[in-house]
N, C-alpha and C positions, 0 to 999 in steps of 0.2 A: 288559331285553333287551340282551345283550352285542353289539356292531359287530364286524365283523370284521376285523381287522386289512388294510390298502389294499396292495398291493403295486405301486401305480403311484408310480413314483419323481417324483411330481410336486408343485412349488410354487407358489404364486398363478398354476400356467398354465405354466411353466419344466418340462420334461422334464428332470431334475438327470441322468438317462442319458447324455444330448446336449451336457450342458451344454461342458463340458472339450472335447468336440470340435469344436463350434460357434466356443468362444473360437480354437482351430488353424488354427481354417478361415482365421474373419476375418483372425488375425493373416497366416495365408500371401497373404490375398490383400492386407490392406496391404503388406507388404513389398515386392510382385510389383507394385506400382503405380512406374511411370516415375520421381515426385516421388522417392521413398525406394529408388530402384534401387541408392544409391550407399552403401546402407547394407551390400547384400550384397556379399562379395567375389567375386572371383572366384579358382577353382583350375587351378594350372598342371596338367596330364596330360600322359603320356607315351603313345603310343597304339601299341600292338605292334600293327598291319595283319597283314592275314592275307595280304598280296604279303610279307611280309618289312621290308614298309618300317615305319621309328619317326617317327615324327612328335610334335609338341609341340602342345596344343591348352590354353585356355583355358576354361575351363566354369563359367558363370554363368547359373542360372534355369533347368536345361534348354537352353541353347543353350551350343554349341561352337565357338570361334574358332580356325581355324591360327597360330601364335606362330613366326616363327624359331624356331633350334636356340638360338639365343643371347639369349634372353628370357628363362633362369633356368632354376637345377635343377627340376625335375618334383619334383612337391608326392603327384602321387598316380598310378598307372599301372592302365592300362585298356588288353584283347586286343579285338579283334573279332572277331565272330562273323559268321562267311560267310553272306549273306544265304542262299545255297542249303540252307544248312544249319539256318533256321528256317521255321518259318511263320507269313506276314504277314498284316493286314488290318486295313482301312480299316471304322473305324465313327462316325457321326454322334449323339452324344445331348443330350440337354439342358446347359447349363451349371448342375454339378453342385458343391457343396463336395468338395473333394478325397477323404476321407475317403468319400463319396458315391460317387465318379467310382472311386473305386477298389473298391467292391464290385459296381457296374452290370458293369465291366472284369471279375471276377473271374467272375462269374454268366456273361457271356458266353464267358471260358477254359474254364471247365466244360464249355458246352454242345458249344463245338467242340474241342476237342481229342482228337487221335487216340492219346492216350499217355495211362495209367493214372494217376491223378489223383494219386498219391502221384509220379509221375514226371513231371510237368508242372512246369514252369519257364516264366514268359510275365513280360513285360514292355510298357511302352507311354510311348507322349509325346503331348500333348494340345495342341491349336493352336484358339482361340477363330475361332468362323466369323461371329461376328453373330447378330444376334435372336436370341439367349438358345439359342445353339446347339455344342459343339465338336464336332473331328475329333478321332479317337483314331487310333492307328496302333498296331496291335497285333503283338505280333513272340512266339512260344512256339518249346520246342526243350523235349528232354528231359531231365530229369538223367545220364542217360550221358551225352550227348554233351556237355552242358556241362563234368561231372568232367574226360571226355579233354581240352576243349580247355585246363582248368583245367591238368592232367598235363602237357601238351602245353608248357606254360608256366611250369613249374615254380619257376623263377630267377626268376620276376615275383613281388614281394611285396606279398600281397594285392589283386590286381588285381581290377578293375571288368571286364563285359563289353559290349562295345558292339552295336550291329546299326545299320551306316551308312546311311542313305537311298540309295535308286540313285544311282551316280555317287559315291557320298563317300569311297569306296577310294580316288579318284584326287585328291583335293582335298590340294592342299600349302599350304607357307606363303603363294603368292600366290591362294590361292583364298577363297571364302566362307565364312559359318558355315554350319554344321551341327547339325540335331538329332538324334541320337544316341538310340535305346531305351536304356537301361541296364537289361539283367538286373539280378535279386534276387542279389547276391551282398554277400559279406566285403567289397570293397573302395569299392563305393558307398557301405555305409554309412562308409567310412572318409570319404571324398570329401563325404558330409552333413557328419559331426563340423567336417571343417577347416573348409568354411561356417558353420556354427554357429558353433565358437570364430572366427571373423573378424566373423561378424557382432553377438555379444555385446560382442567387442571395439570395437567401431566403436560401438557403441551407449554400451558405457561412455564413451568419448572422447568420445561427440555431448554425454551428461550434464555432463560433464565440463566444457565448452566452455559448457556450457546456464549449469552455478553459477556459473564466470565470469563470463559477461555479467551475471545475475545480481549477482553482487558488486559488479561494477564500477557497475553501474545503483544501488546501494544505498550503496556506501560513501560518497558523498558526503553524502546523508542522514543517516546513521551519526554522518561527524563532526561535520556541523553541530549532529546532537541530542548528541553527546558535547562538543562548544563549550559547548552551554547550558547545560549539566549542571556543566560546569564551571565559566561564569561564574555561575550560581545558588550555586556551593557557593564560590566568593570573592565573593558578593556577601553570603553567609552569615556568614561568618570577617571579614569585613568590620565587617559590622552589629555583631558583637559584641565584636568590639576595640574598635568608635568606641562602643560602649553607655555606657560610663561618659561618654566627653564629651558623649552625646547627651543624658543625664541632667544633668549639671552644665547644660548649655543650657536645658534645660524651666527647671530650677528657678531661672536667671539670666530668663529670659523672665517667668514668672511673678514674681518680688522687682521687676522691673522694671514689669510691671501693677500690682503695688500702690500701687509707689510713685507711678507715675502717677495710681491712683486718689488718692491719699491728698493730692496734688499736687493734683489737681484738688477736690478736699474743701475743700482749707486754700488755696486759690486770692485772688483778689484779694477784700478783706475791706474793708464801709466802716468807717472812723473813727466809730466808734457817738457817743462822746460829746460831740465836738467837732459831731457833727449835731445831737443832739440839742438842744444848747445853741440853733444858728442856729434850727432848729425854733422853740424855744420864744420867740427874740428876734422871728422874724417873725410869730407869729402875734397875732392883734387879741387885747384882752382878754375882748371880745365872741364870741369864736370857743372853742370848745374841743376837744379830742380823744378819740375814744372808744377808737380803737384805733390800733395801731401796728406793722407786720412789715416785716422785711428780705427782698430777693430778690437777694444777691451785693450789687452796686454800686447800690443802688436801695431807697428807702423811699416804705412805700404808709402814709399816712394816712388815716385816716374821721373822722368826727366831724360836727360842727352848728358854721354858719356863717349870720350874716344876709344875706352875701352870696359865692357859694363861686367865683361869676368872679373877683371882682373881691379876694380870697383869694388864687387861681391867680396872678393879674395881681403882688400884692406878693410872692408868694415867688420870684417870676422876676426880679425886680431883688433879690433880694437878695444879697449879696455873696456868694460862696461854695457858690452854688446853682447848678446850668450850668441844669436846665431845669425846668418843674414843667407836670402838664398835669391836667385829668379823665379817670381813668380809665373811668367813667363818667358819666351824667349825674348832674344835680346833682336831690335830691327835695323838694320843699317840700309838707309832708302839709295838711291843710285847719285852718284854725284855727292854724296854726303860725308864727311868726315868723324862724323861722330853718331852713334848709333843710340835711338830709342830703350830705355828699360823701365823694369818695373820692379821694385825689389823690397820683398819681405824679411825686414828687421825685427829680431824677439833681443830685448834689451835683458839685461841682469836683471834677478829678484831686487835689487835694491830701488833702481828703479822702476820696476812693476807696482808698486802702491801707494796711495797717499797716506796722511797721519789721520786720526779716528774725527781728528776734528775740522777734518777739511784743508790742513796746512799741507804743506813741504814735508816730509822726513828729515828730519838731517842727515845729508850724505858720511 
């Protein structure tokens, strides 16, 4: 079974219809927020009054400020249109997205207007009342009569149309602001455009100002990791010029542990045969030797003695000999006449070492 193709413009819940005007809305109503008031400009106008009189007004957000004459050439110019000659009215609706607020407005021009709907011309300004409520002030006139006043003004380039609140005719440079209807015309939209490019332009500058600080918060950083960078890559260049002397080092290091080992190998050496000799003068004829090893400056005997203290006791006077002890005890097995020992000989410094070249000392 084939589906039928959905013709609702819609994503996970998102009306993608709405989407584009939803983002207009918000963004108008961020900008329209006090904080970022300063983002929009404001435009000088020149206001051709329908007394004849000019006046200089400043126009930001919907609202109109009087400027001296001497506050700067006029950026954009705007007639008024004589209240008598439109028709006004006061409506209360919900606080609506703009885009919103302006078709409830339009639905309502329809309903009362007494001019054929291709000849309708209406206009409005919107004032927040609270609890989710505004005013609207609605102001409509015909296309004749706007063309004439248009005609009427001819040497005006591209002019905006105004429609004063009561009393605003008479408002000079020491008076109040004003909010001003502005007809659908050529010149208002001129009056959008200059806002626009002033406030892209402010926006670029905000950015602008934004990568600064940016930068300046970062470049410190920056160079401190460009320092490291750099001392890693002379610590590199470094390492590898000194590589040969680090190597001739190892290998001065190492020739130097061997020869220490080798030093300590061939270290102090006893006079073998000159011990040997004393050895054999001290011992009884009754005593013999079974075995014999060197430990550096020290000989251990074993063997069988009839008496292996009093052995100990003669080789410790004997000339030549600094000390003689039992290494262990002395063993006399059962039946035996003479008892097992073990005895640690430390000879005289004279005979504790050989000559540098390998010989004898002379005693």
């Amino acid at each position: 079974m084939a589906l039928a193709p959905s013709s609702d413009p819609r994503l996970f819940g998102i009306d993608l219809g709405q989407w584009l005007r939803q983002w207009q809305s918000a963004a108008a109503l961020l900008l329209a927020h006090p904080a970022l008031g300063a983002l929009t400009p404001a435009v000088r106008v020149r206001l051709h009054q329908a007394s004849g009189q000019r006046t200089l007004w400043s126009v930001k957000n919907g609202e109109a400020e009087p400027l001296p004459a001497s506050a700067g050439a006029p950026q954009a110019e705007a007639i008024e249109l004589p209240r008598e000659e439109a028709l006004e009215r006061t409506l209360t609706l919900p606080a609506l997205p703009q885009a919103d607020l302006a078709e409830a407005v339009q639905l309502e021009v329809q309903a009362i207007t007494p001019f054929k709907p291709e000849q309708t011309v209406a206009g409005y300004r919107s004032a927040p009342l609270g609890d989710g409520r505004v005013r609207v002030d609605l102001a409509l006139t015909s296309r004749q009569r706007l063309d004439a006043l248009l005609l009427q003004h001819a040497r005006v380039s591209r002019p905006e149309v105004w429609v004063l609140p009561a009393g605003g005719h008479a408002v000079s440079a020491a008076g109040g602001a004003q909010r001003p209807i502005c007809m659908p015309s050529d010149g208002a939209r001129v009056r959008k455009a200059l806002t626009a490019r002033g406030r892209r332009l402010r926006l670029a500058l905000l950015a602008l100002a934004l990568l600064l600080l940016l930068a300046l918060a970062v470049t410190p950083t920056l160079q401190l990791r460009q320092r490291a960078i750099a001392a890693q890559s002379a610590y590199a260049a470094m390492s590898a010029q000194a590589a040969p002397q680090m190597a001739a080092r190892e290998a001065l290091q190492q020739q130097a542990d061997r020869l220490a080992q080798l030093q300590q190998a061939t270290g102090p050496q006893l006079r073998l045969v000159p011990a040997l000799a004393l050895l054999a003068e001290a011992m009884p004829s009754s005593a013999w030797i079974s075995n014999l090893r060197t430990e550096g400056e020290k000989v251990f005997i074993s063997g069988f003695a009839e008496d292996a203290a009093a052995l100990v006791q003669r080789l410790s006077r004997q000339d030549g000999i600094h000390s003689a002890r039992l290494s262990s005890p002395a063993i006399r097995n059962a039946n035996a006449k003479q008892e097992s020992f073990t005895i640690e000989v430390e000879f005289a410094p004279a005979l504790q070492r050989l000559s540098p070249a390998g010989g004898e000392a002379a005693p």
